[in-house]
C-alpha positions in Angstrom: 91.3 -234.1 97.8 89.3 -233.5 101.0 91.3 -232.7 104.2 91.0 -234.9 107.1 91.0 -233.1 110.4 90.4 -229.6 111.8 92.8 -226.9 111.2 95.4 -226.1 113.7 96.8 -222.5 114.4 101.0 -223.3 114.7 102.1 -220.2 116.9 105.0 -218.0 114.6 105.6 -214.3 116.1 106.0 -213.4 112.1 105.8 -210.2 113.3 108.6 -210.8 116.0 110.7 -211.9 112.8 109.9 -209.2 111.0 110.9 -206.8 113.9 114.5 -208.0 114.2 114.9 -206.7 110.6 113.7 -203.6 111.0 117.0 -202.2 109.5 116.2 -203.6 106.3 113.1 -201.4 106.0 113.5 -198.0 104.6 110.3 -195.9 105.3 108.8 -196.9 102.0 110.7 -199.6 100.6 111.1 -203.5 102.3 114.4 -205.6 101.2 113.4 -208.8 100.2 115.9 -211.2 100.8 115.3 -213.7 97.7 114.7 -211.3 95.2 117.6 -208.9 96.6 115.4 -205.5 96.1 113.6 -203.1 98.0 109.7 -203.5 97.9 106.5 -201.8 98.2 105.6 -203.1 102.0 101.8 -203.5 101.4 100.4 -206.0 104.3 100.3 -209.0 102.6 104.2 -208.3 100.8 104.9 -207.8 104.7 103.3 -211.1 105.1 105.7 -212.4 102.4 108.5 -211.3 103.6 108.7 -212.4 107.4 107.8 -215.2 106.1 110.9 -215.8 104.1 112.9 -214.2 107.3 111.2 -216.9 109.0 112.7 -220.1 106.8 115.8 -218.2 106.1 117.0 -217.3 110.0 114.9 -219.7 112.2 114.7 -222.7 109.8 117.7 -222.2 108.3 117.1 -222.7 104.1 119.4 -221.1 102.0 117.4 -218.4 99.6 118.6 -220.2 96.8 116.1 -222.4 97.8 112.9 -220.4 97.5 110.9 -218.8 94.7 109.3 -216.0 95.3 105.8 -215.5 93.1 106.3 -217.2 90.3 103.8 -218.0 87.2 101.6 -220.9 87.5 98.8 -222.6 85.6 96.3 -225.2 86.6 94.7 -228.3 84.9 91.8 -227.4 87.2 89.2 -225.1 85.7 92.4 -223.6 83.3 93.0 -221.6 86.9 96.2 -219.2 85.9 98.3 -217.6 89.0 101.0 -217.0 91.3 102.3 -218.9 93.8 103.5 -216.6 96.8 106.5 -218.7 98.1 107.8 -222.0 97.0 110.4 -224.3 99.2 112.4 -226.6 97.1 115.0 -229.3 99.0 118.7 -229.9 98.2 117.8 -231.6 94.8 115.6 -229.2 93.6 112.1 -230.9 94.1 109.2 -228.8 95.8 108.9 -229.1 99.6 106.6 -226.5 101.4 104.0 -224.1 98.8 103.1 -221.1 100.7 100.3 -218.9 100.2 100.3 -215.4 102.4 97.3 -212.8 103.1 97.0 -209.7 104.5 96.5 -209.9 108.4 93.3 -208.4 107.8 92.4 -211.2 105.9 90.3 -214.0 107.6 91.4 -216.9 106.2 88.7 -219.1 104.4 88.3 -222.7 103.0 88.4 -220.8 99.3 91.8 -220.0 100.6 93.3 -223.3 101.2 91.1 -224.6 97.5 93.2 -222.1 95.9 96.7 -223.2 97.8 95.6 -226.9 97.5 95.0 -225.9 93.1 98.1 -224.7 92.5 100.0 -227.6 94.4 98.5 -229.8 91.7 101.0 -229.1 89.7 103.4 -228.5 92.2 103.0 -231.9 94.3 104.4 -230.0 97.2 104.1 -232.3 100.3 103.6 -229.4 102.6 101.2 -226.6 102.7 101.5 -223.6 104.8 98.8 -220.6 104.9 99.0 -217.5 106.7 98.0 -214.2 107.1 100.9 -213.3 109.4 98.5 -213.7 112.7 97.3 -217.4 112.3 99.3 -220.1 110.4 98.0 -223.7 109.1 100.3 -226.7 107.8 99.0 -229.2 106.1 100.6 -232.1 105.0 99.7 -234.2 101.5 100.3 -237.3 100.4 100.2 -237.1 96.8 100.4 -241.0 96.0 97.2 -241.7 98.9 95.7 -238.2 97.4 95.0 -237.3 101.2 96.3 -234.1 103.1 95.6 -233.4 106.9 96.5 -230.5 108.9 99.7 -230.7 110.8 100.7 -229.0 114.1 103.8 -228.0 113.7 106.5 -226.6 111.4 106.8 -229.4 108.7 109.9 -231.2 108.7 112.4 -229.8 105.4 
C-alpha cells in the first residue's frame, strides 16, 4: 500500500495536554488513565500518555475505548510487536492505531512501514504518528488498499 500525498503536520499542543495534568504526575511515576497505574515517564510513555489525555478530554472517547500496547503479530515478514494505542468505536471495531516516539525522535518513512504493518491486521481506518512535537494522520481505505495523509483530526 503506497501513500498518496505528502505528509501534513496537524498542530496538537500534546505538551499543553499534558500540562493541565500535571497533578497526576508524581516526581517519578505518570498515571495512566487507561491502565489506571502510575508509570515510568520515559519520553516516549510521556508521548503515550498526552496522547490518551488528548482523545479522552479534547475528543471525548471514553477509556474503555482504548488499548494501550497490546501484543500483535504480522503476516508480513512474521513481524511480532506492540501496538502503542488502539481506538476502537461504540461496537468495538478498530478506529484510529497510534504509534508514539520519543520527541527526540525524527520521525521516518520506516516509521509509518511499521504503523502501516501492524494495521494489517488491525484494518484500522485511521493512522496517527507522533512524537509529541509533529503529528501525521493518515487515512486508509482498506477495500481500495489506498491510504493518504489527512489534515486534521480524523473523524471517530
Amino acid at each position: 500500500m503506497k501513500l498518496r500525498n505528502h505528509p501534513v503536520d496537524v498542530a496538537i499542543d500534546l505538551y499543553a495536554v499534558l500540562q493541565r495534568h500535571l497533578n497526576t504526575i508524581t516526581t517519578r511515576r505518570l498515571w495512566c488513565p487507561v491502565r489506571r497505574a502510575h508509570l515510568s515517564p520515559s519520553p516516549e510513555e510521556m508521548v503515550r500518555i498526552a496522547c490518551l489525555y488528548y482523545l479522552i478530554d479534547e475528543k471525548g472517547i471514553h477509556p474503555k475505548r482504548i488499548a494501550v500496547e497490546k501484543a500483535i503479530s504480522s503476516r508480513i515478514k512474521s513481524r511480532r510487536g506492540r501496538y502503542d494505542l488502539l481506538v476502537y468505536d461504540r461496537h468495538g471495531k478498530p478506529q484510529l492505531l497510534i504509534e508514539c516516539k520519543a520527541p527526540k525522535v525524527v520521525l521516518t518513512s520506516q516509521h509509518f512501514i511499521q504503523l502501516m504493518v501492524y494495521n494489517v491486521e488491525l484494518k484500522a481506518p485511521y493512522l496517527w504518528l507522533t512524537n509529541g512535537l509533529t503529528n501525521y494522520f493518515i487515512h486508509v481505505e482498506v477495500e481500495n488498499n489506498t491510504a493518504h495523509f489527512i489534515e486534521q483530526f480524523p473523524p471517530l
